[in-house]
C-alpha positions as CSV (number, residue, x, y, z in Angstrom):
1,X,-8.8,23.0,44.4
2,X,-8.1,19.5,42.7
3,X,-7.7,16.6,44.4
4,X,-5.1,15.3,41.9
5,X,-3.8,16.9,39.0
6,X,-2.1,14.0,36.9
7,X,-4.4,11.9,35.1
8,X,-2.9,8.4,34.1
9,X,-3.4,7.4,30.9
10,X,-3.6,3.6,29.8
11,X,-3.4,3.0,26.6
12,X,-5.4,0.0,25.1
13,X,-4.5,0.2,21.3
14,X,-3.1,-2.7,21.2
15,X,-5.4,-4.8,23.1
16,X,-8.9,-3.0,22.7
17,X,-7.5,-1.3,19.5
18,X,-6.4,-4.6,17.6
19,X,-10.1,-5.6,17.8
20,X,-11.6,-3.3,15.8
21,X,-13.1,-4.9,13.2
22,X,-10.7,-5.6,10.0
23,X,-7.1,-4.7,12.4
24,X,-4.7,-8.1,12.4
25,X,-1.5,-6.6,13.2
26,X,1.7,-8.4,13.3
27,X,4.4,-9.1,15.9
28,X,6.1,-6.4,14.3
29,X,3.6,-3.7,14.3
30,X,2.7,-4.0,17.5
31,X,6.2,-3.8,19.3
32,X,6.5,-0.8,16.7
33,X,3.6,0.6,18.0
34,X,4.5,0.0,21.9
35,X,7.4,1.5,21.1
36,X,6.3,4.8,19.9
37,X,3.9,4.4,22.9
38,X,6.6,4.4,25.3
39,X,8.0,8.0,23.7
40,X,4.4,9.8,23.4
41,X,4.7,8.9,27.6
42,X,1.3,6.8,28.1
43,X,1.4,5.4,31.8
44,X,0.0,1.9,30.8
45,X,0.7,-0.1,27.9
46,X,-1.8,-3.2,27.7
47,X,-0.5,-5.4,25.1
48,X,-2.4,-7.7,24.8
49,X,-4.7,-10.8,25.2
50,X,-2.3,-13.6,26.6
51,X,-4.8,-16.9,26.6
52,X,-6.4,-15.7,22.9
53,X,-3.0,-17.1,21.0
54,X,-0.1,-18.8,21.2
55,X,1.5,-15.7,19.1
56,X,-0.1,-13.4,21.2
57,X,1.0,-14.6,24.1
58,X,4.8,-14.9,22.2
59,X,4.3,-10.6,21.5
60,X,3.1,-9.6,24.7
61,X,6.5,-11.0,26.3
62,X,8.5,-9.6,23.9
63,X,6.8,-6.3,24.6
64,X,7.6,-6.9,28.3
65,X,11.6,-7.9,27.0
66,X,11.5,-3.8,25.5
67,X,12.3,-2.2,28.4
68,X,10.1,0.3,27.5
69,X,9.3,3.6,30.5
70,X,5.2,2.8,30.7
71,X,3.8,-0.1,32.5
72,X,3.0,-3.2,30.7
73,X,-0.2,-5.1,31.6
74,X,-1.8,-8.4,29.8
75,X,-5.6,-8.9,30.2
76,X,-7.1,-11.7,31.9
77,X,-10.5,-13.3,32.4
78,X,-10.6,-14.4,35.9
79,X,-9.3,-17.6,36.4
80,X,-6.1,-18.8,37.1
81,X,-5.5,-20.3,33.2
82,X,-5.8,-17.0,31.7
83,X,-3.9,-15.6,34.6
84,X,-0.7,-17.8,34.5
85,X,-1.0,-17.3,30.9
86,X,-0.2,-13.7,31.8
87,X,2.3,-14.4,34.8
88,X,4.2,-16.2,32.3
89,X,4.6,-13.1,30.1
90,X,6.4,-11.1,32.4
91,X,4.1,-8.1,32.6
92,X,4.1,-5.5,35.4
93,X,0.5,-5.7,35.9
94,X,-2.1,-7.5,34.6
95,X,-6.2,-6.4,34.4
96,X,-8.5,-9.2,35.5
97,X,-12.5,-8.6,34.3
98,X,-15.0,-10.4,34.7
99,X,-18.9,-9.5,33.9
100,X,-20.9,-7.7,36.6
101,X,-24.4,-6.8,34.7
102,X,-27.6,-9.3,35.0
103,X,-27.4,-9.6,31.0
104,X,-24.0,-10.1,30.5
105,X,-23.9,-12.7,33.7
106,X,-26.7,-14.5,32.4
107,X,-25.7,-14.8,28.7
108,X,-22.3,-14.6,28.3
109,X,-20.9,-16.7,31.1
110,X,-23.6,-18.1,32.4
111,X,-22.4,-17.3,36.3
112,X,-24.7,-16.4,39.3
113,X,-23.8,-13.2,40.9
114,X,-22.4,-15.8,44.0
115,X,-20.5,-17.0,41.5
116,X,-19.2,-14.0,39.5
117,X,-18.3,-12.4,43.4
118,X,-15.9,-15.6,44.4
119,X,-14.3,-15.4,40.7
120,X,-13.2,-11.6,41.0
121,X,-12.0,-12.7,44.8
122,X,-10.2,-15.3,43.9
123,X,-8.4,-13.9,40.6
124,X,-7.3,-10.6,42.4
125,X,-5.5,-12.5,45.0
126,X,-4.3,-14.6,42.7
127,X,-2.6,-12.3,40.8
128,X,-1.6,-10.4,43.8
129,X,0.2,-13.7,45.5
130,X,2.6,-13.2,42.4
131,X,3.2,-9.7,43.2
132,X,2.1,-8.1,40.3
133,X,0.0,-5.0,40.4
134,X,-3.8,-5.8,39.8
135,X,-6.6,-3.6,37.9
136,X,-10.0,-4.9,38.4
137,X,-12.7,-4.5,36.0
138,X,-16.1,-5.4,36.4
139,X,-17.2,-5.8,33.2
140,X,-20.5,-3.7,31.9
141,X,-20.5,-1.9,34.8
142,X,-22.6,0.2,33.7
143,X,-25.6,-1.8,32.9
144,X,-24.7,-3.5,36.3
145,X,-27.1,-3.2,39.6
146,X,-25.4,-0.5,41.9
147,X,-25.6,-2.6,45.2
148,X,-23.9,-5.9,43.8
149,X,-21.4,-3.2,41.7
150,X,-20.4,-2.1,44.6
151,X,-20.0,-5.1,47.1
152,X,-18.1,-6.7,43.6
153,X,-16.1,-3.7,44.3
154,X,-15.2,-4.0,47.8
155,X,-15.0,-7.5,48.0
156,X,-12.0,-6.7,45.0
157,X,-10.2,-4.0,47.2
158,X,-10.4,-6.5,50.3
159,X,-8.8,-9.1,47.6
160,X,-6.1,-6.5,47.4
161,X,-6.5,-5.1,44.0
162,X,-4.5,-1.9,43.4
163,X,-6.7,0.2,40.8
164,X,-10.6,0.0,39.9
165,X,-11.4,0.1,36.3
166,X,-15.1,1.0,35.4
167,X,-16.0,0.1,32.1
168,X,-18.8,1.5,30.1
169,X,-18.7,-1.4,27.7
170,X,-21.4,-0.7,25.5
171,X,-21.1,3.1,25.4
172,X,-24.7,4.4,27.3
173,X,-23.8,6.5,29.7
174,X,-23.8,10.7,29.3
175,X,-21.5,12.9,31.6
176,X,-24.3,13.2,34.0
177,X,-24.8,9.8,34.6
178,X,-21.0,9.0,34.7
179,X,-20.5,11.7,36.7
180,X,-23.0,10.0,39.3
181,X,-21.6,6.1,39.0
182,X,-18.1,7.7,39.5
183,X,-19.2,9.7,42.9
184,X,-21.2,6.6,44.3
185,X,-18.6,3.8,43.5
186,X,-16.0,6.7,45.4
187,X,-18.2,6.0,48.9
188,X,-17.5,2.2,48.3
189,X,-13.9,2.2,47.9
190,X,-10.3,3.6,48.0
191,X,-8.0,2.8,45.7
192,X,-7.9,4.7,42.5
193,X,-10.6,4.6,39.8
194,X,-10.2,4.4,36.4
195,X,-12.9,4.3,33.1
196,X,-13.1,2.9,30.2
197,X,-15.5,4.2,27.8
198,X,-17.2,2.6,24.5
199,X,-18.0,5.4,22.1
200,X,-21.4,3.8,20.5
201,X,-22.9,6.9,21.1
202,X,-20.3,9.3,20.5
203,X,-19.6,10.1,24.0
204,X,-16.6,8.5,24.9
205,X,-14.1,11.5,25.6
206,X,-17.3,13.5,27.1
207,X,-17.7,10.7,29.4
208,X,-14.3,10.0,30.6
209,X,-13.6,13.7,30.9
210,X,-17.3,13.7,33.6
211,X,-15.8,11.2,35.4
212,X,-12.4,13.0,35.3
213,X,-14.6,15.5,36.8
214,X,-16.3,13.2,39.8
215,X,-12.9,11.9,41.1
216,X,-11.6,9.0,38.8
217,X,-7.5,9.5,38.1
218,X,-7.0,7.1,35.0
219,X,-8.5,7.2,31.4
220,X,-8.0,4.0,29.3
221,X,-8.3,5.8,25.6
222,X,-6.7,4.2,21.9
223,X,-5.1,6.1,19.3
224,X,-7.1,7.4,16.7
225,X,-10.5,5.8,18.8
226,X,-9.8,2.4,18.0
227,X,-11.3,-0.5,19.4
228,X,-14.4,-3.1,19.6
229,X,-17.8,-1.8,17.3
230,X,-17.7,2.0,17.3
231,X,-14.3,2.2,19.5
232,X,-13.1,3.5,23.0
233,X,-12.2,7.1,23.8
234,X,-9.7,9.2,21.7
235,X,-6.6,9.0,23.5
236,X,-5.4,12.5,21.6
237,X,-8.7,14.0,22.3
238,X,-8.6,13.4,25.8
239,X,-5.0,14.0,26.7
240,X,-5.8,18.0,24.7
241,X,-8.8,18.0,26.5
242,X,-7.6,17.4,29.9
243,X,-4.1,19.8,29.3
244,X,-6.2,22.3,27.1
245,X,-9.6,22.7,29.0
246,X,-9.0,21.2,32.2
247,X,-5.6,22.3,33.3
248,X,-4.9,18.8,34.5
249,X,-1.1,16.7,33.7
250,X,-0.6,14.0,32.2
251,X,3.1,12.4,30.8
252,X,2.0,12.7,27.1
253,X,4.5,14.6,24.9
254,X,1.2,16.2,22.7
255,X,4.0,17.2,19.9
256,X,4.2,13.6,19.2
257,X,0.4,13.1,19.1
258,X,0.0,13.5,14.7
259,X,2.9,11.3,14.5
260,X,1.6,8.5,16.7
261,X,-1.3,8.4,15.2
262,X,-0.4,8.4,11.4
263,X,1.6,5.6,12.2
264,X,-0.9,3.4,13.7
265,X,-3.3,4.6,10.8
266,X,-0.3,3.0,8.7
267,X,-0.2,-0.4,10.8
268,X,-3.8,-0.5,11.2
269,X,-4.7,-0.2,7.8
270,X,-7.5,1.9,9.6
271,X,-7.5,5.6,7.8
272,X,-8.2,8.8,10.3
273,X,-11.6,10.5,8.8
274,X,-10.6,14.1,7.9
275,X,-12.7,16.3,9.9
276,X,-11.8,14.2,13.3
277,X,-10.2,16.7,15.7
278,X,-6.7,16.9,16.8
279,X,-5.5,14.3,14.0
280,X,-7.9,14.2,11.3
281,X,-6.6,16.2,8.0
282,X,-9.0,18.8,8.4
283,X,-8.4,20.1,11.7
284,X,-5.8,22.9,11.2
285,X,-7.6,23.9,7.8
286,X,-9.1,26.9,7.0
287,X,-11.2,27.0,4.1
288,X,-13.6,30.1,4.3
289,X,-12.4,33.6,3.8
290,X,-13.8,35.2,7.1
291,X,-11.0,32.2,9.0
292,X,-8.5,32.5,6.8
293,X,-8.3,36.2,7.0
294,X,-8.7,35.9,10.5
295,X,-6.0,33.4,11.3
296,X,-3.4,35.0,8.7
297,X,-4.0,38.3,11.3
298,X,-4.7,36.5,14.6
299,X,-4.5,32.6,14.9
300,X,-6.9,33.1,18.2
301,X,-9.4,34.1,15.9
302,X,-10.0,30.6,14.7
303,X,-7.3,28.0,16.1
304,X,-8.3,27.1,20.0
305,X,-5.1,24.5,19.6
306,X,-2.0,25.5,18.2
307,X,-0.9,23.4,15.4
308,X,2.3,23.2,16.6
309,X,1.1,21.6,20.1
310,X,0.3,18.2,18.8
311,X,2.4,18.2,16.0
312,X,0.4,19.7,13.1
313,X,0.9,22.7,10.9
314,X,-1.6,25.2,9.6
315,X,-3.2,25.1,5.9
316,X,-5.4,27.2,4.1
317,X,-7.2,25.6,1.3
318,X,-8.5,27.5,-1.8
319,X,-11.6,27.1,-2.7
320,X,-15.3,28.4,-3.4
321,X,-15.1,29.8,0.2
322,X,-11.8,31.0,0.5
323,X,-10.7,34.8,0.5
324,X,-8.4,37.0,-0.7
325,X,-6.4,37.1,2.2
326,X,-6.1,33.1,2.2
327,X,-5.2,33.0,-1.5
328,X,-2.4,35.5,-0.8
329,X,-0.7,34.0,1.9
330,X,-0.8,30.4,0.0
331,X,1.1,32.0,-3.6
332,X,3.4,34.0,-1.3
333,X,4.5,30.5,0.3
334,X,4.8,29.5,-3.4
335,X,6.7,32.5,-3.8
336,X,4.4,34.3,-5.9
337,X,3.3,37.6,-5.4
338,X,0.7,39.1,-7.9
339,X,-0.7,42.7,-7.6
340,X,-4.1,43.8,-6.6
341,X,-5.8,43.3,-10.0
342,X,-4.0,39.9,-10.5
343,X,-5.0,39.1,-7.1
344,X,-8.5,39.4,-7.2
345,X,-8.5,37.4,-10.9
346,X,-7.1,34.6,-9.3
347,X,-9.2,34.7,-5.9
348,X,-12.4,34.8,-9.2
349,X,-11.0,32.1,-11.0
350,X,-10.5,29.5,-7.5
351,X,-14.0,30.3,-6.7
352,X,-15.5,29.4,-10.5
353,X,-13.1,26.2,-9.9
354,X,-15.0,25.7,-6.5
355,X,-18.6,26.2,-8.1
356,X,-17.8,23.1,-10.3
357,X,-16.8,21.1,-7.7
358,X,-13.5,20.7,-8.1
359,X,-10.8,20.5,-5.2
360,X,-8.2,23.3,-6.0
361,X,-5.3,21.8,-5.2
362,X,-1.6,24.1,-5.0
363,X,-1.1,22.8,-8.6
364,X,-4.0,24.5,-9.8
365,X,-3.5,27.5,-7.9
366,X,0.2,27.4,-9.4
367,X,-1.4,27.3,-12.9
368,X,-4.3,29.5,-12.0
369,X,-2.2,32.4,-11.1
370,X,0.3,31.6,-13.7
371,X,-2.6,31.7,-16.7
372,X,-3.4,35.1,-14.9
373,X,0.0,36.7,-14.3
374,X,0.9,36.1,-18.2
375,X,3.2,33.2,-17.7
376,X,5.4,34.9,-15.5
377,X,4.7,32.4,-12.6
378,X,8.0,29.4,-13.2
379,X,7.8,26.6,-11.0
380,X,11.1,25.7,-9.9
381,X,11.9,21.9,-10.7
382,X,14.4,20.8,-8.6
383,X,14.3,16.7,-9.6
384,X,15.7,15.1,-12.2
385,X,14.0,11.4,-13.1
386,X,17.1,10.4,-15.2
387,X,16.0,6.8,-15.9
388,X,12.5,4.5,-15.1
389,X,11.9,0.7,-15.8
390,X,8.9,-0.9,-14.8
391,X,8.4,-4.7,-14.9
392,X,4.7,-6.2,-14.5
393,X,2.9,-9.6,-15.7
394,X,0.9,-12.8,-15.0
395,X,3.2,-14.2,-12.5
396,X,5.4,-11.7,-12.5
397,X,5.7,-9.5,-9.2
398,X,5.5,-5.8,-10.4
399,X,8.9,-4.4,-9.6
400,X,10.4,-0.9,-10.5
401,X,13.6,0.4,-10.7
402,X,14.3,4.2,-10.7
403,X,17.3,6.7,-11.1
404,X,17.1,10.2,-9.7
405,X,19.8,13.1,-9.4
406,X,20.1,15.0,-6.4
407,X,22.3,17.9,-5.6
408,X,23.9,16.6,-8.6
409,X,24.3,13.1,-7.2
410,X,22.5,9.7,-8.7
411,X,21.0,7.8,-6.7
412,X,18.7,4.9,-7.8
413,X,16.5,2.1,-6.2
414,X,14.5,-0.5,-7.2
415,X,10.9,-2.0,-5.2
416,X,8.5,-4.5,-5.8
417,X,4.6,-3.9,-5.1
418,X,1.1,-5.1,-5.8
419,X,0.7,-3.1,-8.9
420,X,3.5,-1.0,-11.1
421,X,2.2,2.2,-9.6
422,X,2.4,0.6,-6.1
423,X,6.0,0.0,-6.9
424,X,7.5,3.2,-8.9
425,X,6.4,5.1,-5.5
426,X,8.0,2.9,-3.6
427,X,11.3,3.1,-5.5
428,X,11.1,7.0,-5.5
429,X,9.8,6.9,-1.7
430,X,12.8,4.4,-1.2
431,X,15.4,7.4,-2.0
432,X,13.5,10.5,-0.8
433,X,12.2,9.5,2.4
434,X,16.0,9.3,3.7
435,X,17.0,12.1,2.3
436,X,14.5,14.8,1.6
437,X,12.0,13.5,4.6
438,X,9.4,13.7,2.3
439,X,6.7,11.1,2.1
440,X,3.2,10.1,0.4
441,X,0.3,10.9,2.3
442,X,-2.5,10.2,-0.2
443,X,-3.1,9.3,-3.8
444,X,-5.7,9.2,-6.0
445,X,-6.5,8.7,-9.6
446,X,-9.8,9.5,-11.8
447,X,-10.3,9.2,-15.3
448,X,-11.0,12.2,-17.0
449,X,-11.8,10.2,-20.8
450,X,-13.5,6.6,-21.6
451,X,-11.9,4.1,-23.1
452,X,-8.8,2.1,-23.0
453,X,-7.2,4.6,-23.6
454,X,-8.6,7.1,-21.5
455,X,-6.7,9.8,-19.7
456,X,-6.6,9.6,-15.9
457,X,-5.6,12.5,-13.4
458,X,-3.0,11.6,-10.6
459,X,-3.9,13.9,-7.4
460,X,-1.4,13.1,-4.7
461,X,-0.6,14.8,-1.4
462,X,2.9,14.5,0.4
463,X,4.0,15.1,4.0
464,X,7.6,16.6,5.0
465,X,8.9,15.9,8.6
466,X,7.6,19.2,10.0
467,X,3.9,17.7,9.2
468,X,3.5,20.5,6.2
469,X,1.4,19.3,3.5
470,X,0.9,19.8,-0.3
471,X,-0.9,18.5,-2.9
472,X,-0.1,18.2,-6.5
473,X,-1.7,16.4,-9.8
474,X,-0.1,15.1,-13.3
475,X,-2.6,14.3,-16.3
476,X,-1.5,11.7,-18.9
477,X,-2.6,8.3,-20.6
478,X,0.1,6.3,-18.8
479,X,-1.0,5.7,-15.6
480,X,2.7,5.1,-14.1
481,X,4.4,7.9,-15.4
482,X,1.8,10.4,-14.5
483,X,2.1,9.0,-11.0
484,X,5.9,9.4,-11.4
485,X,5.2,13.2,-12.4
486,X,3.1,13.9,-9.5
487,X,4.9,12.4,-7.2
488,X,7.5,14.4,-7.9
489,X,6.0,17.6,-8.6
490,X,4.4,17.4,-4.6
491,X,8.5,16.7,-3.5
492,X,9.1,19.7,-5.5
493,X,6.2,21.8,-3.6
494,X,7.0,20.7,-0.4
495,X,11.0,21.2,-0.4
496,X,11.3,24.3,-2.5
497,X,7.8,25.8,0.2
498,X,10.5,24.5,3.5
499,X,13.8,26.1,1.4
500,X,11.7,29.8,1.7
501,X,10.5,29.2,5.5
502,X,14.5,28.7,5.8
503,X,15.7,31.6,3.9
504,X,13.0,33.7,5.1
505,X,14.0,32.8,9.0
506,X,17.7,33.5,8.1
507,X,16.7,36.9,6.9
508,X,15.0,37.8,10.1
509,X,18.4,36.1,12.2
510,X,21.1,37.4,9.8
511,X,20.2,40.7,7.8
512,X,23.2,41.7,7.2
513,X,24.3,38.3,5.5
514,X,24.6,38.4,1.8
515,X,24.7,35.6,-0.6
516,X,21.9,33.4,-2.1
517,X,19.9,31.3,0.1
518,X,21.8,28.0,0.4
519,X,19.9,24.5,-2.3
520,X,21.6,22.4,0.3
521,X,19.1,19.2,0.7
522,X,16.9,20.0,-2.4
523,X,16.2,18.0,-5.0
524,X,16.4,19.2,-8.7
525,X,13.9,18.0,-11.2
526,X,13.9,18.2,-15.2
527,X,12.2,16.1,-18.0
528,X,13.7,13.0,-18.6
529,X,16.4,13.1,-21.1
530,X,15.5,11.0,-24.5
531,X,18.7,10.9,-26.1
């Protein structure tokens, strides 16, 4: 039986995270980020470096100000300056480190071990005279000699510190070994151990899951694996990890683990690689005919998370590996439904696409099947651009100003943005985000031709509020306007794919209900009039 079955988790995004190479985030961001913290339920908030800045110093209080449900905690070298500094933000705790390894005594702060044992005394009192709770961490623990780890250790509980951090701040260790540190630094002291792992090799989650294992009740992770050089442990790995494979608790809401970290990807500038798990693009895809066939019959088969449990939905991407069955299910979404013959056609022609290369997106599966079924395959245009300016120059900041019908209703906006293209999908975003809850996830451009006035290819993806998302592509020599087109064209995709999960769930709850299937909340889209 477990010892414990709720595993605290402290999040460091905003400390460890915000010094990942390339990451400056603003005031702003990160109280946006804390706050979105607070709601995804991590125990700890650390937010923050008090003595680096002035203006850090100036967030991490206004953090504290929140109100937010999780703890907040300032780091602290350990010495009073650095302390006060955090005293004076108001935090609820505050996590005092100090180096513990020959190598890092020696060369970093030049301390004998005498020395580097009075420090951690003295800061842990400190900050426990002010009645604040103390985490201790003795820095590159790992690399540290396990008899002077271990009196640094003691000597810190005696102080009165209320947790024990052990950081693996260079990333070495493997489960096994963590797994021993954890069990041997157990026989030296009582209070509750945490880790924090580097992930320079990789190992990050696999280690802070071993120690997990050997005892230790707290996991210091980041969103999306942020942090110094390679990064710490993946706080939305870890949490699955633990609920999925482990059985234990923790107080993270997993539905809100996609939307956490798309918006630090945002903030951070940092974009999530596509085949990381839980978050990364890729993760709920099914590509190859043998999973899509099996996950259309059985998700089992081929999903060991469901989408649904950190906040994703399933897609099925056509391709030289994908199968009939796959194919099927993604024109039925479209509401297409060819017969056998047409079927396999198609299935022929997304393969020969594949062979080349190219990435079949649902616009050329739209067009594929619509070559193949005779025309007979409409796409329902439910936007109508009725009017677009663009304004861009030497000193002139690129502003757009758009006018779009929906329901019948015009609505227009106008943006500014580092380039005209930047600005015409902020305009449209600026009007469909509040009312369609549709927004860019990714956009691309190639040229197809040379020249000046070659023509480019706009592939874009958008994201609805359920997480669903589709792709579409315009081709034309203005750059703008084919970004305008598929833009719009992906809104189309996405709303008119959510209006048939609707009707389709209003079938199964009302069959006896007659009437067309409601365009409440669509948008309708048409050329642009010239007159």
């Amino acid at each position: 039986m477990k010892a414990h079955t709720h595993i605290r988790i402290f999040d460091t995004t905003l400390r460890d995270g915000e010094q990942s190479p390339g990451v400056s985030l603003t005031p702003e961001d990160k109280t946006e980020i804390a706050r979105q913290l607070s709601q995804l339920g991590v125990d700890t908030i650390e937010a923050g470096f008090p003595s680096s800045s002035e203006g850090e110093k100036k967030v991490i209080k206004q953090i504290a100000t929140e109100k937010l449900q999780p703890e907040i905690c300032a780091l602290s070298r350990a010495n009073k300056p650095d302390i006060e500094a955090a005293i004076d933000c108001n935090v609820d705790a505050i996590h005092v480190f100090i180096p513990t390894s020959p190598v890092q005594m020696k060369h970093a702060i030049g301390m004998t071990p005498q020395q580097v044992l009075d420090a951690a005394v003295d800061s842990v009192a400190y900050v426990k005279k002010h009645g604040l709770t103390c985490e201790f961490s003795p820095m590159d623990a790992t690399r540290s000699e396990l008899p002077f780890l271990k009196q640094v250790c003691q000597a810190a509980e005696e102080a009165g510190m209320d947790r024990l951090n052990v950081p693996d701040t260079v990333g070495i260790m493997t489960p096994k070994t963590m797994t021993k540190l954890i069990q041997e630094i157990k026989t030296a002291v009582s209070v509750p151990i945490s880790v924090h792992c580097h992930d320079d090799f990789g190992m990050a989650v696999a280690n802070s899951l071993a120690a997990v294992e050997a005892g230790a009740q707290q996991i210091h992770c980041t969103i999306n694996g942020l942090g110094e050089r390679a990064g710490n442990a993946s706080l939305e790995e870890t949490v699955v990890a633990l609920h999925l494979l482990y059985g234990y608790r923790t107080g993270v809401n997993t539905k809100l683990l996609y939307g956490t970290s798309k918006l630090v990807a945002k903030l951070t500038g940092i974009a999530v690689q596509a085949n990381k798990a839980i978050v990364g693009e890729n993760a709920f895809a099914h590509g190859s005919g043998i999973h899509t066939r099996g996950v259309t019959v059985k998700p089992l088969t081929f999903e060991p998370i469901k989408p649904g449990y950190v906040g994703r939905t399933r897609k099925l991407v056509a391709g030289k590996l994908a199968g009939t069955r796959g194919v099927k299910t993604e024109l039925e979404e479209m509401n297409v439904y060819p017969n056998a013959e047409q079927l396999k056609e198609i299935v022929r022609r997304v393969k020969e696409l594949g062979d080349k290369g190219k990435m079949v997106t649902d616009a050329d599966l739209t067009a594929l099947a619509s070559a193949v079924m005779g025309g007979l395959v409409k796409e329902e245009q439910t936007v109508e651009l009725r009017d677009l300016a663009v304004v861009t120059g030497i000193k002139v900041i690129p502003t757009a100003s758009i006018r779009l019908a929906l329901d019948g209703k015009e609505y227009t906006a106008a943006e500014t943005g580092v380039g005209p293209v930047d600005a015409v999908i902020k305009a449209i975003q600026k009007i469909t985000d509040s009312l369609a809850n549709v927004k860019l996830n990714e956009y691309r451009l190639e040229a197809i031709t040379g020249g000046s006035n070659a023509v480019a290819e706009v592939i874009i993806k958008v994201e609805n509020d359920k997480g669903r998302i589709m792709s579409a592509r315009a081709v034309g020599e203005d750059i703008v306007m084919a970004s305008v087109e598929a833009m719009i064209n992906g809104i189309n995709k996405c709303l008119l794919r959510e209006q048939k999960n609707r009707r389709n769930i209003s079938s199964h709850l009302e069959p006896q209900r007659n009437g067309a299937a409601t365009k409440r909340g669509l948008i309708k889209v048409t050329a642009v009039d010239a007159r």
